[in-house]
C-alpha positions, 0 to 999 in steps of 0.5 A: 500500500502506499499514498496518495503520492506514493511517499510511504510504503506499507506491507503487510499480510493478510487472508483477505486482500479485498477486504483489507484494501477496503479497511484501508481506504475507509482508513480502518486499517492498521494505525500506520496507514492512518497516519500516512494516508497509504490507501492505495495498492500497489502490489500483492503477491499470493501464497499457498500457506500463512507460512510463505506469505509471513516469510515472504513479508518479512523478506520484503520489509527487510529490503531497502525502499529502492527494492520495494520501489523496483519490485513493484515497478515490475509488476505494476509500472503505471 
């Protein structure tokens, strides 16, 4: 998720991609995207099992902005 200017990244995980989004742009989501306003998706990734997906979280997180930019600028280039 990011923001209306895409200055801010959030990930995050979850077994509801549709719902969570919409908790986001109704700013119900988690208390960072409230406070920056990141309501917009920009990237997703599906896994089998919580296991990949928090793993795969992790390793996201773990990488520096640049990554993250790159990494969705792959799969999502507008």
């Amino acid at each position: 998720m990011t923001s209306p200017k895409n200055s801010v990244l959030y990930t995050g995980m979850t077994n509801d991609l549709a719902k969570r989004v919409f908790q986001h742009a109704e700013m119900s989501g988690s208390a960072f995207t409230k406070k920056y306003q990141a309501k917009k998706l920009v990237y997703y990734e599906i896994f089998e099992s919580a296991y990949e997906a928090i793993r795969r979280e992790k390793q996201i997180k773990a990488g520096s902005r640049q990554k993250k930019v790159e990494l969705i600028n792959r799969m999502n280039p507008k």
